[in-house]
C-alpha positions in Angstrom: 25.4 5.4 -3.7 23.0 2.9 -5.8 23.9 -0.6 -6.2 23.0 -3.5 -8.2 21.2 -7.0 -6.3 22.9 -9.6 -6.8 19.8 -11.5 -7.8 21.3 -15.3 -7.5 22.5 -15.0 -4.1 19.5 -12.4 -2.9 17.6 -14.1 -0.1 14.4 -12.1 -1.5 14.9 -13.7 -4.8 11.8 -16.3 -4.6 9.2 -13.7 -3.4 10.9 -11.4 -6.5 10.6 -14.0 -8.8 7.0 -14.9 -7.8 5.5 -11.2 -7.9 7.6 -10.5 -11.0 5.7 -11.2 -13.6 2.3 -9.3 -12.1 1.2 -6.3 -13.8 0.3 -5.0 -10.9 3.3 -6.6 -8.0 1.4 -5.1 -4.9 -0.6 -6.8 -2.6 -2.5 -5.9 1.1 -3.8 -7.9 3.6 -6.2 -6.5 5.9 -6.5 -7.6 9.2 -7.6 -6.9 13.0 -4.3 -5.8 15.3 -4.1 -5.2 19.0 -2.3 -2.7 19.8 -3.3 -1.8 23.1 -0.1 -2.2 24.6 1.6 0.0 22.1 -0.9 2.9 23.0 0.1 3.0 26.6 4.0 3.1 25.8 2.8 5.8 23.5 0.7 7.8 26.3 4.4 8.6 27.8 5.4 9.8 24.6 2.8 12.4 23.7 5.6 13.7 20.8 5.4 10.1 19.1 3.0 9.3 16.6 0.8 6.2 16.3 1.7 5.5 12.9 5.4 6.3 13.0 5.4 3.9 15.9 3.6 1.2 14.0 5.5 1.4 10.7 8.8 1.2 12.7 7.6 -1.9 14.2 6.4 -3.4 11.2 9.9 -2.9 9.7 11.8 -3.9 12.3 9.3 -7.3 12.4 10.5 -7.7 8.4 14.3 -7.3 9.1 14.6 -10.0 11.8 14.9 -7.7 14.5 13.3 -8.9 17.7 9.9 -6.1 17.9 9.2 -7.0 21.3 13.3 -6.1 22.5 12.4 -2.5 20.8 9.0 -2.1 22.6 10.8 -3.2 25.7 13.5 0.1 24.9 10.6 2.2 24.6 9.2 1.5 27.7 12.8 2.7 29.4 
């Protein structure tokens, strides 16, 4: 069920604050990434796709998960 922020105690608030008065809030950064030990875990996994695997990754990176304990799991 949907549910308001509380936007005083939000720990986002700064970087909403910042970006919210953009027309356009978006940004992208562009940049080079070695993934070469992501493709071998991936070899094992012929089912798994490259950029499932990557955006899972990136999001566990933004929640303060620990990406190299999951990349460890996969390799099990």
């Amino acid at each position: 069920m949907p549910h308001s922020l509380d936007l005083k105690s939000w720990h986002r608030r700064e970087l909403f604050e910042f970006f919210r008065g953009y027309a356009n809030p978006y940004f992208n950064i562009c940049t080079r990434l070695d993934i070469t030990r992501l493709m071998e875990i991936l070899r094992d996994r012929p089912g798994v796709s490259k950029s499932l695997a990557y955006h899972y990754l990136r999001y566990a990176s933004q929640t303060k998960s620990n990406p190299s304990v999951i990349v460890s799991k996969m390799t099990k």
